[in-house]
C-alpha positions, 0 to 999 in steps of 0.5 A: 494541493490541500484536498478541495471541496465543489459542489456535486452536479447529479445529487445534492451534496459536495465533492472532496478531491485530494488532487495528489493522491487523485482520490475523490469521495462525495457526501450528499446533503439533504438540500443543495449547498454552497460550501464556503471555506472555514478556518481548520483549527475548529476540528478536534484533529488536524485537517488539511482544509475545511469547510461550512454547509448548511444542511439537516443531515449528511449521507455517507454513500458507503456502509462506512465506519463512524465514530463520534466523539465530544469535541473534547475526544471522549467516544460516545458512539461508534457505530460498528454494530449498524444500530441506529442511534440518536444522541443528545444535543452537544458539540460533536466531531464524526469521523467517517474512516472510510473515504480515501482521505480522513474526513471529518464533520463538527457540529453543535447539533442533536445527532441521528445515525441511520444505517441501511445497506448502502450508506449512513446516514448523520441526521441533525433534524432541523438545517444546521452549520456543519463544518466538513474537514478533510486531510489527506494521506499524501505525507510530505518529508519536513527536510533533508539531512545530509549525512557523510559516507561513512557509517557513523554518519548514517547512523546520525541521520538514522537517528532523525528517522523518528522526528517525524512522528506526530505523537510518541503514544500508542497512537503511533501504530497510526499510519497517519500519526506517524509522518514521513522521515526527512530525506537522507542525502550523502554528502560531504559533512554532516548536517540538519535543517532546524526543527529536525529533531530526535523525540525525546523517548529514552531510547536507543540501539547501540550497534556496531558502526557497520552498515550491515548494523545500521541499515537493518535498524531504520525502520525501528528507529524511527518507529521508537524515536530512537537514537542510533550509537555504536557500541561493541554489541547490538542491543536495545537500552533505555534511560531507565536501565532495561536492556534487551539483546538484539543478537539473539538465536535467530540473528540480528536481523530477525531480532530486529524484526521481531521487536519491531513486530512485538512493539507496534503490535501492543501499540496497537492493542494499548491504544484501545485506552486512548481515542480509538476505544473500540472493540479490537479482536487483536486485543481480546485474542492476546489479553488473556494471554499476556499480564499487562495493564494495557490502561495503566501502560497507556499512561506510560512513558515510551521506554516503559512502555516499551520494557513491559512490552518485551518481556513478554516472549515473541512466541507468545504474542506470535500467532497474534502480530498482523501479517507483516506486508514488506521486506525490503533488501538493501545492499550495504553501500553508503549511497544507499542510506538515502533509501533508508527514510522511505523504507522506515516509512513502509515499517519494513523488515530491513536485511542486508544481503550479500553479492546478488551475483553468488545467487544467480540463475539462468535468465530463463529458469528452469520451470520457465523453460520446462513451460515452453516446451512441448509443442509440436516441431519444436516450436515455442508454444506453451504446454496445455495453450493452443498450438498456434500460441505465441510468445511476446518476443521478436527474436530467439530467446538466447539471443535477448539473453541478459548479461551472468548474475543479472537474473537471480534468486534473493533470498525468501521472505516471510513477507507479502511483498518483497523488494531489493534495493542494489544491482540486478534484477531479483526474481519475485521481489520488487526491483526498488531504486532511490529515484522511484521512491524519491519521486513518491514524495516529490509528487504534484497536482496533475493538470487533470481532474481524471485518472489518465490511462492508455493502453497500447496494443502493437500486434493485432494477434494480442488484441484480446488482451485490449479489452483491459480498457473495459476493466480500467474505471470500473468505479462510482465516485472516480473518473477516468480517461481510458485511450485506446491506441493500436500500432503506434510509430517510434515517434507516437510512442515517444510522445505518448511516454512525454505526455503526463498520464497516470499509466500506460498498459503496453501489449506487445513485442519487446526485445534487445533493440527496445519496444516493437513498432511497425516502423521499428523499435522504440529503445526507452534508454534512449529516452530524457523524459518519461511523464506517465507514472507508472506502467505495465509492459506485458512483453517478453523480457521487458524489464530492461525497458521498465528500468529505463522507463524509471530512471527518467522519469516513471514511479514504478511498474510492471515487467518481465523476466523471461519468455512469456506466452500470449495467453498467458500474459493476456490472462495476466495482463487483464487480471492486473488491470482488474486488481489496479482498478481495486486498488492494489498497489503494484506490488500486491496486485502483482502477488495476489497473480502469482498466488493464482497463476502459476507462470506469473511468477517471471513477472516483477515490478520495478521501481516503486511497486508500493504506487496505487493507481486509485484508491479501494473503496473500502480503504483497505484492498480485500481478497476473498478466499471462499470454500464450499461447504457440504451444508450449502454454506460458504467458508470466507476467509476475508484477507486485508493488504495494507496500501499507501492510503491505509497502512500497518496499523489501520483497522477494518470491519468486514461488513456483514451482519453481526460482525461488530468486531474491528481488526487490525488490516494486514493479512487474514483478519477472519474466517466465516460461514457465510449463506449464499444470501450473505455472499450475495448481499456483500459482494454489491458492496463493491468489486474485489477479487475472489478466489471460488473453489480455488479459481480467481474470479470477480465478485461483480461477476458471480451470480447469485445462482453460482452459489 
């Protein structure tokens, strides 16, 4: 399941594929090759797989970031600023950072960088060896703890959580140096598998033995490899005698995240001194700021590090720390430490909320309902729609009604995504489950070499809605297989759900008896074994059958929680269909509709919302913001999420003119002036979602004379 490497068929150059994460990138050479396989330790970092090709240059079919180093590590160019150079003969290593999986060349050669605005191209001059590594993002758990269910225990096996990071430097704040925890389970006795083992940081947390304690403490652990003890008072010590209070003003809970916030920030800016010695806008915005050595705390031990790093106040550094992307709620519960490895691994800000049920809403709420009424005759028709719109249901919406407190408010977080592990169905935040996550990294090679899509439409007045097949596969270097299927039977639909596929975008009708069918109703509860990934079911009140599509067998999707009109789920349908194609995870697509369709918000997603359907083709997932300004220029705030491909601590470099300047990819990065010529120019690069004078719109879609 290592990335592969065949020969292209259109241009000459060659195909990488990481059959997991069905991601594909392509590199074409000057001449055609035969890729042969060639050992991975020849690379300076680690590579999945490798080969060799003969060949007098290497062109990157995207204005991709390059970095170029000695084989020794020393960075000698990095070409953020698009100026050509060339470079002496020497052995060199090339980073190519924007592919869906980290690529590498190794090479003894003369070196030319050459930019236009399309691609890079890497020169040798005359036919030279080059040796081409691939590593994929897809991160599999070394094992599974077995821990007991008592809090004591979980805090044993949150104390593990760390064993997975491949380095204890700076360079942790690096998704892919960070490796993904072991697996928890409950079980009757404690018990680790050999070679699963704390690193040796000189850090610990001392808590309560409560779960409210332990489990808000994951993600920390594992990022700082720290051991997790009980003690009287929550509180963060080294072995060199720092202490800090983790029960501050804000509370424990917020405490943690700040620290947690506060170290990988600095990480982030200290490893500038290290391998990646590139101009980071965090680092000039925060140095002046703060008195800190960051090239004397380099070299420093991760409890020294990690003393000089809290003494600055959280204030200080606020303005400055990337948009946290992830809150996950977790009910206290002791079968609940087996979400706790997967939570650690998204670094997310961990609460431990109390009975759901004491929140609780009318399963239509209040703005919901307000929205359907106001038609004519006391029809359900949504106000401002036409009146002959309808809405997505069978049957009177009080008789779909769900069960008291299923439907409830969680508390807000100050975080992009938001997701609730425990009973219930939470409004606006992803509904997560131990299976879903689970099934993230038990993932396999699928048997196609395509990207597998069906897109279901079972009522022929939402046909409209079927145009999403076009807004499925809009993307140079992936394939995809996009089928179309009109009135399926129960026994269709049953077997279309068995077949392994990728996603499937249901339009239709759901109720209390399952998904409408002219023949009658498919129940999903009903269903053993459900093959496609992930899904969107665009039907009133789907989100049982969501839930049910999870628990036997789909990673994750999209669903809704009340009475939803026609056009309403047709706009909203096919703007998801359009931020997936982008590659947005369901959880930010779902986030980014929310934020510029007001009825969006009784969607939510289920299971693991954190599941892409491809990859971006920068990397990292861009929103635009653009303002028109009287003088004819354009105000562009350029807003980055990160994604399983590129997590926290990726870094990203609009690509415009002049910019030269590397951002940590989480939130708004920047804002610029930009002319109508320059929108123009960067919206070529690729498709991304475009929020115009406060209207969503496509940058394939925008001309030139809009602006």
């Amino acid at each position: 399941m290592d990335p592969t490497f065949t020969r292209t068929t259109e241009r000459t150059g060659i195909e990488i594929a990481d059959p997991i994460e069905n991601a594909r990138f392509e590199l074409y050479t000057s001449r055609a090759v035969d890729p042969t396989p060639v050992p991975t330790h020849e690379f300076h970092f680690p590579v999945d797989s490798a080969v060799s090709v003969e060949t007098s240059a290497v062109a990157v079919p995207k204005p991709a970031n390059v970095l170029v180093r000695t084989q020794s590590g020393e960075l000698v160019a990095d070409n953020a600023d698009h100026v050509d150079r060339s470079l002496a003969p020497g052995a060199y290593t090339v980073e190519l950072s924007t592919a869906p999986m980290k690529l590498y060349l190794s090479v003894e050669s003369a070196l030319e960088l050459r930019h236009d605005e399309t691609a890079v191209r890497v020169a040798f001059g005359d036919p030279t060896e080059v040796a081409i590594g691939a590593r994929s993002f897809h991160d599999q758990p070394a094992g599974t703890v077995t821990t007991t269910d008592d809090p004591a225990g979980a805090m044993k096996a949150v104390s593990l959580l760390g064993s997975a990071l491949k380095t204890t430097s700076p360079e942790r704040s690096f998704p892919t140096l960070r490796g993904h925890p072991p697996l928890i389970e409950v079980g009757e006795e404690f018990d680790a598998p050999e070679g699963i083992e704390r690193p040796d940081t000189g850090v610990r947390i001392e808590i309560p033995a409560e779960y409210e304690y332990v489990y808000p403490v994951s993600s920390l652990a594992y990022y700082l490899g720290a051991e997790v003890v009980p003690a009287d008072r929550p509180r963060l010590v080294t072995d060199e005698g720092f202490e800090y209070d983790l029960d501050g003003p804000l509370g424990f809970e917020k405490t943690v995240g700040r620290v947690l916030r506060q170290t990988f920030f600095f990480d982030c800016v200290t490893r500038t001194e290290g391998y990646y010695q590139v101009d980071l806008h965090e680092r000039r915005a925060v140095e002046s700021v703060v008195d800190l050595d960051f090239a004397d705390l380099y070299d420093r031990s991760p409890a020294e590090r990690l003393a000089a790093y809290l003494s600055v106040p959280y204030e200080t550094v606020a303005a400055f720390v990337p948009e946290w992307n992830l809150t996950t709620d977790v009910m206290a519960t002791p079968d609940n430490a087996e979400v706790l490895p997967f939570v650690a691994s998204d670094l997310a800000l961990v609460r431990c909320p109390r009975d759901p049920t004491t929140a609780s809403v009318n399963p239509t709420p209040e703005p919901i309902d307000e929205f359907f009424r106001g038609g004519a005759g006391g029809d359900s028709v949504t106000a401002g729609c036409a009146s002959d719109d309808f809405t997505r249901s069978t049957m009177d919406a009080n008789a779909a009604a769900p069960a008291q407190g299923e439907i409830f408010n969680p508390e807000p977080a100050d975080t992009v995504e938001h997701a609730w592990v425990g009973d219930g169905f939470p409004l606006g935040a992803n509904k997560a489950s131990i299976e879903s996550y689970r099934r993230r990294v038990q993932r396999s090679a699928p048997e196609k070499t395509s990207i597998e899509i069906h897109v279901v439409c079972n009522d022929e007045r939402m046909m409209e809605e079927g145009v999403v097949e076009e807004f499925y596969g809009l993307r140079e270097l992936l394939q995809f297989d996009v089928s179309v299927h009109y009135e399926l039977t129960t026994d269709e639909l049953r077997e279309l759900l068995a077949e392994p596929a990728d996603f499937l975008h249901y339009i239709g009708h759901v109720d209390d008896h399952g998904m409408r069918c002219p023949d009658g109703h498919l129940d999903a509860r009903t269903l053993s074994d459900v093959n496609v990934k992930a899904f969107v079911l665009n039907a009133c009140r789907s989100y049982t059958q969501g839930e049910a599509l999870v628990e036997s067998g789909s990673y994750g999707g999209v669903v809704t929680l009340a009475e939803i009109a026609n056009s309403v789920a047709t706009e909203i349908g096919q703007t998801l269909a359009r931020l997936l194609n982008c590659g947005f995870s369901l959880r930010v697509a779902l986030s980014v509709v929310k934020d510029t369709t007001a009825p969006a918000y009784q969607y939510v997603t289920v299971g693991d919302g954190g599941l892409t359907l491809c990859q971006s083709e920068s990397g990292t997932p861009l929103h635009l913001e653009i303002e028109s300004l009287e003088s004819g220029r354009y105000r562009t705030k350029f807003r980055t999420y990160p994604s399983p491909s590129h997590g926290l601590g990726s870094m990203q470099k609009p690509n415009i003119a002049g910019v030269n300047t590397r951002y940590l990819a989480s939130g708004v990065i920047d804002t610029y002036e930009l002319s109508a010529d320059e929108l123009d120019s960067f919206f070529g690069l690729e498709v991304l979602p475009v929020e115009l004078d406060g209207e969503l719109r496509w940058s394939d879609e925008i001309r030139r004379q809009e602006l």
